[in-house]
C-alpha positions in Angstrom: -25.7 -46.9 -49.4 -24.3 -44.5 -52.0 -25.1 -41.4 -49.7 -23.5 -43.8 -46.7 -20.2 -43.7 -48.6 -19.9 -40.1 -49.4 -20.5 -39.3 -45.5 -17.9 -41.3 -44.7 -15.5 -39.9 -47.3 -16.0 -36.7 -45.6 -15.7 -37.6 -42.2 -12.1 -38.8 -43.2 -11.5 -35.9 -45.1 -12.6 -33.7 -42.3 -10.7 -35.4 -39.9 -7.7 -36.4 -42.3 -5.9 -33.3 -40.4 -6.3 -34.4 -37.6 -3.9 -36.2 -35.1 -4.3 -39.9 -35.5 -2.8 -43.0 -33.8 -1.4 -44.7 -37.0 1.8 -47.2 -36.7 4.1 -46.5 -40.0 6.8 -48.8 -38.4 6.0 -51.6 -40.8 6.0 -49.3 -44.0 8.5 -50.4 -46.0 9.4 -48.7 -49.5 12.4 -47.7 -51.9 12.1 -44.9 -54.5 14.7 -43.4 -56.4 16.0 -39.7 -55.5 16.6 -37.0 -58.6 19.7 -38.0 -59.4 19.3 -41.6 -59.7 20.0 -43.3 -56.4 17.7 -45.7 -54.8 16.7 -44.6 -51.0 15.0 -46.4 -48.5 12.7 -45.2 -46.0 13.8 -47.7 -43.6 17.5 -46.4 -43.9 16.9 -43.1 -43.4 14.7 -43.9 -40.3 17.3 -46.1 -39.1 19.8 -43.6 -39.3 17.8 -41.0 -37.4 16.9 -43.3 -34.7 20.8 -43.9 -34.3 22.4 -47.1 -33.0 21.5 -49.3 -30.1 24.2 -48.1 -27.9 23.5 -44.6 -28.9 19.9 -43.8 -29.7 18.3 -40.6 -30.6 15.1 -39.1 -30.5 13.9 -37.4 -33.8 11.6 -36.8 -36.5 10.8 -37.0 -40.1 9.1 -35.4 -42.2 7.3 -37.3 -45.4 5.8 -34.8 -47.9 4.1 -35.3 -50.8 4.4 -32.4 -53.7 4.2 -31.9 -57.5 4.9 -29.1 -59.5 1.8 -28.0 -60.8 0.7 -27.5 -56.7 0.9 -24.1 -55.6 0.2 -24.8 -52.0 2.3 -27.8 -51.8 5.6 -25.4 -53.5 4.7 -22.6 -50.8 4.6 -25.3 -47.8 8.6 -26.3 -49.1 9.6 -22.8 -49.0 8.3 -22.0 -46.0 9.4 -24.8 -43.7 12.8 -23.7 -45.4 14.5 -21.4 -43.0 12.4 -23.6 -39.9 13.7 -26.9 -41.3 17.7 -24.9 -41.1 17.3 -23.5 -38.0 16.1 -26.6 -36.6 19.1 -28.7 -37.6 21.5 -25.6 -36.8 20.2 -25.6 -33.4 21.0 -29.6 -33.7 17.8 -31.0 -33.5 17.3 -34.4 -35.4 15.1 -34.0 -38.2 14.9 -35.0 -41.5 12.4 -33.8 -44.5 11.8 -35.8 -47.4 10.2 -34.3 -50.1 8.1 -36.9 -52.2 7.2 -35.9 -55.9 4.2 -36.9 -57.6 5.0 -35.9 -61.0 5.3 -38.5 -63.8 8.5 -39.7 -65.1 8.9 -36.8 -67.3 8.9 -34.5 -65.5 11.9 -35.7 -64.0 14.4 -33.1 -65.3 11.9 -30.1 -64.5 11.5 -31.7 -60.6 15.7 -31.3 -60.3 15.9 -27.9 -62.2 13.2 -26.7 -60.1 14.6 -28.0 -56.8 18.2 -27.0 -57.8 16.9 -23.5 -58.3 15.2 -23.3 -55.0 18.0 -24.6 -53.1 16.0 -27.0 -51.2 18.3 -28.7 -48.0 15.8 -31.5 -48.2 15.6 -35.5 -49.7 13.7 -35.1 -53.2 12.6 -38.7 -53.9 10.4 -39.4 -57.2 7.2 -41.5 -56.8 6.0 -41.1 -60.4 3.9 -43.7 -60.3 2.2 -42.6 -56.7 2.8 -46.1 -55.0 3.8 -45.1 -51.6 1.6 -42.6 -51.9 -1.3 -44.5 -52.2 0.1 -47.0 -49.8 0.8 -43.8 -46.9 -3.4 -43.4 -48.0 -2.7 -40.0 -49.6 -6.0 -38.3 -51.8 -4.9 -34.9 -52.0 -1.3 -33.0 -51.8 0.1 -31.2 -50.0 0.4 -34.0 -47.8 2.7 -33.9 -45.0 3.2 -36.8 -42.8 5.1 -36.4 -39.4 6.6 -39.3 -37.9 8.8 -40.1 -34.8 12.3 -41.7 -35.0 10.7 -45.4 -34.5 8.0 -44.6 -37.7 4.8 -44.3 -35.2 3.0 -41.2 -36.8 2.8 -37.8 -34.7 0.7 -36.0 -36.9 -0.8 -35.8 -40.4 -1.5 -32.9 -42.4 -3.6 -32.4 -46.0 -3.2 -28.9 -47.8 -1.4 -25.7 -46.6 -2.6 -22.4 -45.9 0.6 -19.8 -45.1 1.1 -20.4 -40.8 1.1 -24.3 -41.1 4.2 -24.5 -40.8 4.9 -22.6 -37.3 2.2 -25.6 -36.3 4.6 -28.1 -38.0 7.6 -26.6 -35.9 5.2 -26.2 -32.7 4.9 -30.6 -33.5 8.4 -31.3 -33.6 9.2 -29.4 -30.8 7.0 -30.6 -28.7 7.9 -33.9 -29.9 11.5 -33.3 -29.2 11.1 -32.0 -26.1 9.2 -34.7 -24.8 5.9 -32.6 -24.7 3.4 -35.2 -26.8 
């Protein structure tokens, strides 16, 4: 039984970066940004998708990060310059950039993304709730979703090049190539 269990742990870990038909529409969840204010996920999506009258195809971007994770810090900086070319060239995308970290660390988590300049959402999960709830076991973790929540790709770790896949996705997406 107990060797039936770690086979399937690494079937889902091997497959974990694969695409996989997953409906995130119903996820629901509130965290608070660096500074304080409470966001919702369904606000931002709702804002993304746009308005009945006028709605708009796009994509966001949930990625889970913490300080002491080298690969997750290198997979921010270098969907950077993508992630502001992308939105110069006036595609819809949003990136938001969950952290781990305990409470804490708070002050580090803003100093460190003040420093960097990041152009994306920094939320705080301290407690790893939506996290565990998105089914997360290792970070980085990068979630990528289309405008109605329905998920277009998943991604676990980062190895320098992921992110020209990550841009290949949206585009695609955006296009209406997937």
């Amino acid at each position: 039984m107990r060797k039936r269990a770690v086979l399937f742990g690494l079937v889902v870990v091997l497959l974990g970066g694969t695409s996989m038909a997953q409906d995130l529409t119903s996820v629901q969840f509130k965290l608070k940004d660096v500074n304080g204010k409470t966001r919702s996920l369904q606000k931002i999506m709702k804002e993304v998708r746009g308005t009945e009258d006028t709605p708009r195809k796009g994509v966001v971007i949930l990625s889970f990060w913490a300080l002491w994770c080298q690969p997750c810090k290198k997979e921010m900086k270098a969907f950077k310059p993508i992630f502001l070319r992308l939105r110069k060239e006036g595609l819809n995308v949003e990136y938001i950039a969950i952290n781990l970290d305990n409470i804490r660390s708070t002050a580090k988590v803003k100093s460190y993304i003040t420093a960097q300049k990041y152009p994306y959402i920094q939320l705080l999960d301290p407690n790893q709730r939506v996290f565990e709830k998105l089914n997360g076991q290792s970070i980085p973790y990068t979630l990528v979703l289309k405008e109605s929540g329905a998920l277009i790709n998943k991604h676990i770790g980062f190895i320098p090049g992921d992110e020209k896949h990550l841009e290949e996705e949206i585009r695609n997406y955006l296009s209406g190539d997937s």
